[in-house]
C-alpha positions in Angstrom: -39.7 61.5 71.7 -43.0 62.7 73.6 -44.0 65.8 75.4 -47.0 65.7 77.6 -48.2 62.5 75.9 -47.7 63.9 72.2 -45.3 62.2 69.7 -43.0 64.8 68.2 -42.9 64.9 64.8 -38.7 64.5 63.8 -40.4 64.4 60.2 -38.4 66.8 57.7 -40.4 69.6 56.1 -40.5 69.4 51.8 -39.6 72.8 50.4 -43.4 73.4 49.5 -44.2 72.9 53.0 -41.7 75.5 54.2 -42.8 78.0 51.9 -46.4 77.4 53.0 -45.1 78.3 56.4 -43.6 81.1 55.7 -46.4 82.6 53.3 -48.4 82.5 56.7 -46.3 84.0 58.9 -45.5 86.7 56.1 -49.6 87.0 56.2 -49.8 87.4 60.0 -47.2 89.8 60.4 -49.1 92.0 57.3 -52.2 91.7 58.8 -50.7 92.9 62.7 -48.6 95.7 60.7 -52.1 97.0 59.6 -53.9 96.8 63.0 -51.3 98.6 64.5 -50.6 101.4 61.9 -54.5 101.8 62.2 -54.1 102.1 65.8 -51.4 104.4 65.9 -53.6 106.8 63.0 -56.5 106.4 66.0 -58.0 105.2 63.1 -61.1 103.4 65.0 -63.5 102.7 62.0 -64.9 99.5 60.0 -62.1 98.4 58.2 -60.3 98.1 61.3 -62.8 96.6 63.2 -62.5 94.0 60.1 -58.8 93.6 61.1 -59.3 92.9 64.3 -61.6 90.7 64.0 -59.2 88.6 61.4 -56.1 89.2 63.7 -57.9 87.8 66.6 -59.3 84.7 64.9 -55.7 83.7 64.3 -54.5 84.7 67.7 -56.9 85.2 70.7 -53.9 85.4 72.8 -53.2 88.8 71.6 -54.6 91.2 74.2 -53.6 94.4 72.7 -55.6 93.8 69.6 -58.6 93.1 72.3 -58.4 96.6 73.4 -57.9 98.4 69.9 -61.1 95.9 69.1 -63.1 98.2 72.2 -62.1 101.4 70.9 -63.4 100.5 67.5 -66.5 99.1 69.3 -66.5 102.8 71.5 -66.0 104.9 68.7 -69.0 103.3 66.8 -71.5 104.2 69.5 -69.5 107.6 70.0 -69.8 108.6 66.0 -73.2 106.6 65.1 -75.2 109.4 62.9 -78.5 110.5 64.4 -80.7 107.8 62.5 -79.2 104.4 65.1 -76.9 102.5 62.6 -74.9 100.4 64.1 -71.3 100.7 65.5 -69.9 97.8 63.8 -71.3 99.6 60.4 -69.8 102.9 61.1 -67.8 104.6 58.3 -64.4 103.9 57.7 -63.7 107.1 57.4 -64.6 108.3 61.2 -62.3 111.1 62.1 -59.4 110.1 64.3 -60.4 112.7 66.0 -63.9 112.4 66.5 -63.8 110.2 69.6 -62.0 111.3 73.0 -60.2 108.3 73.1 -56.9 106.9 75.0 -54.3 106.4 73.8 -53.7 103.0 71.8 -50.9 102.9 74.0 -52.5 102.9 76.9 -54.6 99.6 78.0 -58.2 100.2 78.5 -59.7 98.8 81.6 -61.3 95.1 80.9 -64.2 96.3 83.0 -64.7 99.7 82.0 -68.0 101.0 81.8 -67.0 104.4 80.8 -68.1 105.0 77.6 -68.2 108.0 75.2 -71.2 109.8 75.3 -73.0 110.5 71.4 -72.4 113.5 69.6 -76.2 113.7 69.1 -78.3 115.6 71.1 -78.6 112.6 73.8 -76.9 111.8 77.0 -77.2 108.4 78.7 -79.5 107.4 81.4 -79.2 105.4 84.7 -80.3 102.1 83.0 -78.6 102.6 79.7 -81.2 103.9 77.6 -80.5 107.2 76.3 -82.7 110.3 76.5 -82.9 114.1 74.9 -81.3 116.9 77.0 -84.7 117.7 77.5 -85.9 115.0 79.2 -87.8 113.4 76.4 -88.3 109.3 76.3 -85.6 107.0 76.1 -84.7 106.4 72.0 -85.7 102.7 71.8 -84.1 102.7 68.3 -80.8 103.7 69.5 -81.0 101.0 72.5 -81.8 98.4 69.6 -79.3 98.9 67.4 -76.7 98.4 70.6 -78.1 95.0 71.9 -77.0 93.7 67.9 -73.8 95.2 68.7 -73.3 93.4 72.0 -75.4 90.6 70.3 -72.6 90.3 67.6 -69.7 91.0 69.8 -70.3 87.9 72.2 -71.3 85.5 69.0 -68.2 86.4 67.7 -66.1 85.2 71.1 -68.8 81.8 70.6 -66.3 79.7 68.6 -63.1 81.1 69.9 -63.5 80.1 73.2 -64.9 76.6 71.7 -61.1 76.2 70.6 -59.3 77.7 73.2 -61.6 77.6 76.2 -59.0 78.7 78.8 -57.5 81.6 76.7 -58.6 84.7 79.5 -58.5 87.6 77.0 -61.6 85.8 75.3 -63.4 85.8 79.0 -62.4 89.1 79.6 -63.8 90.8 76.6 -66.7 89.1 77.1 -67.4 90.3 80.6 -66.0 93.6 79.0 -69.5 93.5 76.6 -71.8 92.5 78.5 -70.6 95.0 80.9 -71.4 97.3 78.0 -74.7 95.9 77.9 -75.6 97.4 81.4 -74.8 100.9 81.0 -76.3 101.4 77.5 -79.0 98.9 77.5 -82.9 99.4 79.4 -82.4 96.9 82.9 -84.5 94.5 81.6 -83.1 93.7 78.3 -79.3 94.3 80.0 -81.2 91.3 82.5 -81.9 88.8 79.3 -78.3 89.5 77.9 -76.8 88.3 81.0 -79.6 85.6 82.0 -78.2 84.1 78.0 -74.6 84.5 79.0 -75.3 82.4 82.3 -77.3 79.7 79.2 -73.8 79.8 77.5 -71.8 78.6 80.7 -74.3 76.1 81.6 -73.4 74.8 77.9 -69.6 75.3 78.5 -69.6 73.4 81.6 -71.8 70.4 80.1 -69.4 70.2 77.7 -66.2 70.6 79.7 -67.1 70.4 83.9 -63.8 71.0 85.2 -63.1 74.0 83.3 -62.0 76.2 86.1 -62.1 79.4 83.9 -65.9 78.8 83.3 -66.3 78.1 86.9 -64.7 81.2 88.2 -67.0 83.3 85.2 -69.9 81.5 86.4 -69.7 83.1 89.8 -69.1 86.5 88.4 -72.2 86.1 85.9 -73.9 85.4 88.8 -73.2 88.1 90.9 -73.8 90.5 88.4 -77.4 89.1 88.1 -77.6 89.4 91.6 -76.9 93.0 91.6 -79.5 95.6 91.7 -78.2 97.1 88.2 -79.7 93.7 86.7 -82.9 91.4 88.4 -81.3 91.8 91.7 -82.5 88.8 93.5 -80.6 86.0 94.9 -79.4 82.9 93.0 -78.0 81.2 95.8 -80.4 78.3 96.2 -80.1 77.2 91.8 -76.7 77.5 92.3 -76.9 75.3 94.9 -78.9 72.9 93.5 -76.6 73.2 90.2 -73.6 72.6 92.4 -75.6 68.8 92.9 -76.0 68.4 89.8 -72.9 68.6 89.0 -71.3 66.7 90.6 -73.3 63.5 90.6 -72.6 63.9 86.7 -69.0 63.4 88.1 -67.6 63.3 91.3 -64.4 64.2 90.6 -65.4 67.9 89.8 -63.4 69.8 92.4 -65.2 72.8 90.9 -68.3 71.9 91.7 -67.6 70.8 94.8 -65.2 74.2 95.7 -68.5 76.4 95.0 -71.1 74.7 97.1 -68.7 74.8 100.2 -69.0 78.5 99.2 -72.7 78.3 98.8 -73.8 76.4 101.9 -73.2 79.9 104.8 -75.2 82.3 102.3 -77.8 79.2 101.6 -78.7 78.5 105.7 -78.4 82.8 106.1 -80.9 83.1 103.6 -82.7 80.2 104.8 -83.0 81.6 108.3 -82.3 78.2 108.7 -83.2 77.1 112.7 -80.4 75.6 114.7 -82.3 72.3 113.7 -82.6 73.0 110.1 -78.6 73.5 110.3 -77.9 70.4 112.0 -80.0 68.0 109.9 -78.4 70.0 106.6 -75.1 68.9 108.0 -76.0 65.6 108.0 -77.2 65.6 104.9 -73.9 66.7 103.6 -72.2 64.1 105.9 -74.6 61.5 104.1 -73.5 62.6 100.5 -70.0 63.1 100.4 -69.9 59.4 102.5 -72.2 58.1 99.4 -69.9 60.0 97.1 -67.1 58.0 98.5 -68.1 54.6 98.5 -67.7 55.0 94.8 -64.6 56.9 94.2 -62.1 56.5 97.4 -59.4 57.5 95.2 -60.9 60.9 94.1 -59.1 63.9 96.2 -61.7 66.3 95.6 -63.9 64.8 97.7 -61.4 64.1 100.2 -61.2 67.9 99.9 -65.0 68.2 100.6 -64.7 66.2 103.4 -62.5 68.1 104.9 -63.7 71.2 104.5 -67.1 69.6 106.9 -65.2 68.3 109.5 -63.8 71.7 109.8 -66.7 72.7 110.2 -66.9 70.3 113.6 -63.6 71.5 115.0 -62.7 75.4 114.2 -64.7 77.9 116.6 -68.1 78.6 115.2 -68.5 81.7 112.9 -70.5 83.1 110.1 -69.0 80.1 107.8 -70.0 77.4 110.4 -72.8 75.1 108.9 -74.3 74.3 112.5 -72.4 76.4 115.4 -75.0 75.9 118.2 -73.7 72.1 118.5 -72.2 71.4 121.6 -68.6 70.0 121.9 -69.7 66.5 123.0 -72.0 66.5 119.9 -69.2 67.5 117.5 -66.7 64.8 118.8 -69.7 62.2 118.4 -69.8 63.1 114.5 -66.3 63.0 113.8 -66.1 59.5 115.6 -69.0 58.7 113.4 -66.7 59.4 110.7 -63.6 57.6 111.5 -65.8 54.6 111.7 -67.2 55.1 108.1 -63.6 55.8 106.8 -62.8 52.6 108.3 -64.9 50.4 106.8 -63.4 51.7 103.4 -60.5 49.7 104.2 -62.0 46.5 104.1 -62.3 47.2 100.0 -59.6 49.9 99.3 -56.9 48.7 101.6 -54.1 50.6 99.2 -55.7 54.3 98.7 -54.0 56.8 100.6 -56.2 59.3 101.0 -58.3 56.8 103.3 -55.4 56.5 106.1 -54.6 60.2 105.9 -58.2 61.1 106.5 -58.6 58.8 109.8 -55.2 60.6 111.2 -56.8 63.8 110.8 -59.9 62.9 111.7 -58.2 61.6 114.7 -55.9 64.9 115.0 -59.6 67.2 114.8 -61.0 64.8 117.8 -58.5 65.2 120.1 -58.8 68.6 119.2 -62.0 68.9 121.0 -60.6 67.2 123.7 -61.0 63.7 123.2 -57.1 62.3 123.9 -58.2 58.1 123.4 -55.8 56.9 120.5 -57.0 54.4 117.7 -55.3 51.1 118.1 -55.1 50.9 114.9 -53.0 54.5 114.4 -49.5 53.3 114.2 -50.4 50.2 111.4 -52.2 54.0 109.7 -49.2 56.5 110.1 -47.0 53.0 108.3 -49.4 52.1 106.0 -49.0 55.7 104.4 -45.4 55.8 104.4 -45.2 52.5 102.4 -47.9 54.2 99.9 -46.5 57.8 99.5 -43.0 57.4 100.7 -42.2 61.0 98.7 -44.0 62.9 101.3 -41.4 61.6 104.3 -41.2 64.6 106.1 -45.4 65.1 106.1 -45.7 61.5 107.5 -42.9 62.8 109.9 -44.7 65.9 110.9 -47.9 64.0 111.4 -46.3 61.4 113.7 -45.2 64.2 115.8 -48.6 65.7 116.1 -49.7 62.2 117.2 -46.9 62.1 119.7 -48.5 65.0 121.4 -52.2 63.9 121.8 
């Protein structure tokens, strides 16, 4: 039989392969028995750090190990000696006691960015860095020695999230890190950390550009490099221009296509775009996703795109609205524009759904605006979708009644 296009194996397991699956699994529990009694001991020190790191390379999926992994990571920077060594070299032997730490039973925040201030003679500035009580320079050497923490930390997410790219505890404690990275690092090396993290995604997304996960970490990389903690400057027009590139690599990358309709208000805001400027970027839009589908009719997302412009047409005009000083004539003279383009997609793609569903609501948002003249060719439409998508009776049914009403 087959499960989501994968062949069962019905083979029978030899005796040596049994006990080889056992020995594992007898392994794996071992090694969680030891994470946890270290845990419970708040035992936060190298060797189990070292567990962790084995646990988690065997099963990312297993968040409570994340968060005894930040605690060892805490309690390094909390116990580090005077002379900067690093937390991930800390002594076994730290003091369970050392540290005013949670609970292990508690979770710790993915976000936090409380952390443990030394027991050195220190206490942590606004960027980071730290500083003597009496107001001496920041210690670049202890600032140092945390970037290679951090440094370490995120290349040793690198190859988990290479095999299991949508596992979110492997996101989180990354964000977790670099988050790290801004309270205990100078601005501008926190900056580069983050500026390489948004590298990382760029390499994430080549690899795999409908990865949702990286999309949604992308914007959150992004808006922390917006922020005034980090460079604090706008990244709206790359990311537009990213958003392009993207998808003419592949049009079918709803993704892509999801975060420029996001983009385009704070693009034209920052633009200061003129009520002209707005109008001809509509049309530029109009222009692309029509180029977009005379090559892929049968792609949804950009069905979805479309959409989402001539919304833009009908709904009242707001902050969102790409070009709100058009006048109702002049929106009903686009949207006719359009049913005539989605027409002539017929002559080629005569059995594509999405084509007949877009000329009834296109025709649906005209009439919004006030224009009641029916297509003559609306009824051979509302028919022609049945006989494609006869599932969806009751849609077709509720758009026929819409119709009735124009």
């Amino acid at each position: 039989m087959a499960r989501h296009g994968i062949a069962r194996d019905t083979r029978l397991r030899t005796e040596e392969e049994r006990e080889f699956e056992l020995g594992v699994i007898s392994r794996y529990r071992s090694l969680e028995d030891q994470v946890r009694q270290k845990a419970k001991q708040k035992d936060y020190g190298q060797d189990t750090f070292q567990l962790t790191s084995k646990l988690l390379q065997r099963n990312p999926e297993y968040y409570t190990v994340w968060n005894i992994r930040r605690r060892c990571v805490i309690s390094g920077f909390a116990s580090r000696p005077s002379d900067g060594s690093c937390p991930s070299k800390a002594s076994s032997s730290s003091s369970p006691t050392a540290t005013p730490l949670p609970s292990s039973d508690a979770p710790l925040p993915e976000s936090s960015a409380e952390t443990p201030q030394s027991r050195d003679s220190q206490t942590a500035g606004r960027s980071g860095t730290t500083h003597d009580v009496d107001g001496g320079k920041p210690s670049r050497q202890s600032w140092e020695d945390d970037l290679e923490v951090f440094k370490s930390e995120l290349h040793f997410t690198v190859p988990l999230l290479l095999q299991f790219p949508k596992c979110y505890w492997i996101w989180n404690y990354r964000l977790w890190t670099l988050n790290q990275a801004i309270e205990r690092l100078p601005a501008r090396v926190a900056t580069k950390v983050w500026e390489e993290e948004l590298g990382l995604v760029n390499k994430m997304l080549h690899k795999d550009p409908r990865n949702f996960h990286a999309w949604g970490y992308r914007r959150y990389v992004v808006d922390r490099l917006e922020s005034s903690e980090l460079a604090g400057k706008s990244l709206a027009e790359p990311e537009l221009e990213y958003t392009a590139q993207m998808v003419r690599k592949d049009l079918s990358n709803f993704s892509a296509w999801h975060h420029r309709s996001q983009l385009i208000p704070r693009v034209l805001r920052e633009r200061e775009a003129s009520d002209d400027d707005r109008r001809k970027f509509l049309e530029s839009e109009l222009a692309l996703i029509r180029e977009a589908l005379n090559v892929g009719p049968e792609d949804q997302s950009l069905w979805f795109y479309h959409q989402f412009l001539i919304s833009n047409l009908v709904e009242s005009p707001g902050p969102q609205t790409i070009a709100p000083t058009l006048t109702e004539d002049e929106r009903k003279t686009y949207i006719r524009q359009e049913i005539d383009e989605i027409e002539d997609l017929l002559e080629d793609y005569g059995d594509i759904k999405w084509i007949y569903e877009a000329l009834i609501q296109c025709t649906l948002a005209v009439s919004q605006l006030g224009d009641r003249v029916v297509p003559k060719d609306l009824t051979s439409w509302l028919r022609k979708l049945r006989d494609l998508d006869p599932q969806r009776s009751g849609r077709w049914a509720d758009l026929e009644s819409q119709l009735a009403a124009i």
